[in-house]
N, C-alpha and C positions, 0 to 999 in steps of 0.2 A: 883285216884286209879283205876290201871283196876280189871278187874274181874280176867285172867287170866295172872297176870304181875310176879308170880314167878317160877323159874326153879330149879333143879338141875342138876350138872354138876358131872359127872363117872370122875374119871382120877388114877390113883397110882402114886406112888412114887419108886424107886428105893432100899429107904430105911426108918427108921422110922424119923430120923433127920431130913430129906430135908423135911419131908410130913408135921413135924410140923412147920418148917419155912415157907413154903410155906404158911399154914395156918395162922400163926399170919399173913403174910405179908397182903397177901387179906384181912383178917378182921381189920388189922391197916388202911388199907389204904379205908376202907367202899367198896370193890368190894365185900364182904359177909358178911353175918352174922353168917355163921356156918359151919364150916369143920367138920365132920366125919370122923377119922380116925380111918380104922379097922385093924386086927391083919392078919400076914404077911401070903401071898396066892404066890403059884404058879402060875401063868401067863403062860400059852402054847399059842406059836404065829408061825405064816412064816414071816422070815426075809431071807433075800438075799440069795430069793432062798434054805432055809431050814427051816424046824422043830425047833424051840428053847423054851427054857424056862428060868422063872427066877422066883425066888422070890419078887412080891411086895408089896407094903401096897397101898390096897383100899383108895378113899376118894372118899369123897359125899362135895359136894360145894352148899350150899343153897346163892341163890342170887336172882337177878330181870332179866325183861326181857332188862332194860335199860343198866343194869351192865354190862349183859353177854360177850358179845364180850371184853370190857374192861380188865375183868375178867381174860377171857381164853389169851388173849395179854400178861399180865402181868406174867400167870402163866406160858407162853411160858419162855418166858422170864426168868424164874428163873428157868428151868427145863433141864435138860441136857442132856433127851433123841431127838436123831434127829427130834424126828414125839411125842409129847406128847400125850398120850391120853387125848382128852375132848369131851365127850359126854354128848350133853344139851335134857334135857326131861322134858318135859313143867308138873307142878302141877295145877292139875284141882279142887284142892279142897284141905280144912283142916281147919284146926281149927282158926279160925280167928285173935285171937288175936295173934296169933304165926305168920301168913299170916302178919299182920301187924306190930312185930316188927321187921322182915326181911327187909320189906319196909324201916322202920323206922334207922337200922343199915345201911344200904345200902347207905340211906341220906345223910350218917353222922348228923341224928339228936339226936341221941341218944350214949351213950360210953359204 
């Protein structure tokens, strides 16, 4: 067990559907132990060359630092924007037993 072995991972979703498939998928398959999915936000970005916007649904990806690449692989992979957001920011600290059953979902030692 490291000190510093858990992250979360920023991304949206398109729509509420995809966001919660996404989430069973990773937590079926032990790349997390917890999605956060928040209520729909406008998105203002530059894309080709313009100003755009969209509606999306936030998510929070609690995982390991072992998982993560894994992780965001797989959530490529089911995501249908060209460039997905995944932004990973390291957890420096919390509540322990919570610390440890991310670890523990992660494993797959725990259902």
């Amino acid at each position: 067990m490291q000190e510093h072995d858990i992250v979360m991972v920023m991304t949206n979703a398109p729509d509420l559907l995809l966001a919660k498939r996404i989430a069973h998928v990773l937590i079926e398959e032990h790349l997390a132990a917890c999605v956060n999915i928040g209520p729909p936000m406008l998105s203002v970005y530059g894309w080709d060359n313009e100003v755009q916007g969209a509606e999306e649904i936030p998510m929070v990806i609690k995982t390991t630092v072992n998982k993560q690449q894994a992780m965001i692989e797989r959530l490529v992979s089911l995501h249908p924007y060209e460039i997905p957001e995944a932004i990973v920011m390291p957890v420096i600290g919390g509540y322990t037993p919570y610390l440890n059953w991310v670890r523990s979902l992660t494993s797959g030692s725990q259902s």
